[in-house]
C-alpha positions as CSV (number, residue, x, y, z in Angstrom):
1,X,0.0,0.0,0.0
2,X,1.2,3.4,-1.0
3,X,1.4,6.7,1.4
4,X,-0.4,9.8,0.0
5,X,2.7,11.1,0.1
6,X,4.7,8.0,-2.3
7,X,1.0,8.6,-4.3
8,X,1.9,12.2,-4.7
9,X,5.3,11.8,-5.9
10,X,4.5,8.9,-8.2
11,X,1.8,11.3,-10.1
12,X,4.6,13.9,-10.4
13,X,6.7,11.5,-11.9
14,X,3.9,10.6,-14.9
15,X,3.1,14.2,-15.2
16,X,6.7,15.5,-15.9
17,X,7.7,12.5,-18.4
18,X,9.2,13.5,-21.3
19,X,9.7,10.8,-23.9
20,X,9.1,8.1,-21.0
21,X,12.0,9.4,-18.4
22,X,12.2,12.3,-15.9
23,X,14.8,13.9,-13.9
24,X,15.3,14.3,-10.4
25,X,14.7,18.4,-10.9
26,X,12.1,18.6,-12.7
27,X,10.2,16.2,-10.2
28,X,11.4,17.9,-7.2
29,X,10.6,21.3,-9.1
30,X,7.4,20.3,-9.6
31,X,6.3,19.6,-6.3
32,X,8.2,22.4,-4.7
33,X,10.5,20.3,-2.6
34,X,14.7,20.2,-2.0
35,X,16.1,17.0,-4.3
36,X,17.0,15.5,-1.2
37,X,13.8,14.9,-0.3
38,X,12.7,14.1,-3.9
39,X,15.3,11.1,-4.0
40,X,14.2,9.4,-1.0
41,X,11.2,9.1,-2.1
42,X,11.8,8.5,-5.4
43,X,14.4,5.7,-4.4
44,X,11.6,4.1,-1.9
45,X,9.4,3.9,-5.0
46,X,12.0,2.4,-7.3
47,X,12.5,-0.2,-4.3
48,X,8.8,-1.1,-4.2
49,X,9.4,-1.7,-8.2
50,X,6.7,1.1,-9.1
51,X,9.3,3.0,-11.2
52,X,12.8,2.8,-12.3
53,X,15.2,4.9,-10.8
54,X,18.7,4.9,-12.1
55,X,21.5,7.5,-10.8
56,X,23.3,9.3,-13.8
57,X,26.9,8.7,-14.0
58,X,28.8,11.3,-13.7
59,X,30.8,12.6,-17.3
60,X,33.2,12.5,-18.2
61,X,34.7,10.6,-15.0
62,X,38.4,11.0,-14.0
63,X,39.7,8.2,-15.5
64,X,38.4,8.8,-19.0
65,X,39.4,12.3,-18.4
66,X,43.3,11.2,-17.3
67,X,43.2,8.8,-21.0
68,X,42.3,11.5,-23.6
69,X,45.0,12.3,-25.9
70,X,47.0,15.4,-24.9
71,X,46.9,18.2,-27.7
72,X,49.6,20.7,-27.9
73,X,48.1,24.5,-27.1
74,X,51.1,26.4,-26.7
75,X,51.5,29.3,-29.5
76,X,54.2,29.5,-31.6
77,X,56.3,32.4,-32.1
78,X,57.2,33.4,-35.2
């Protein structure tokens, strides 16, 4: 059985999808409440299998940063 409040944030979550995902923002945006308190709940419905909740990675990430090819800025003089 849901909370009003878990029924509340899962209506947010259909009424902001665009193209059949949402973000984090734009939910907590919509209801007019810190992302903190948007993931919680968010995660406790993802738990109880009612949506699909999936961090983004962060990009790039430092290891893919540390193996890009190193270009040569410096100006020449001429």
């Amino acid at each position: 059985m849901l909370s009003p409040t878990e029924k509340r944030y899962l209506l947010a979550v259909l009424l902001t999808l665009d193209e059949g995902s949402t973000r984090l923002k734009k939910v907590s945006d919509f209801l007019r409440v810190k992302m903190p308190s948007a993931k919680q709940i968010l995660e406790e419905l993802a738990s109880k299998k009612l949506i699909n909740y999936v961090r983004r990675a962060p990009f790039p990430s430092q290891k893919r940063v540390q193996n890009l090819p190193r270009k040569n800025w410096s100006a020449s003089t001429t």
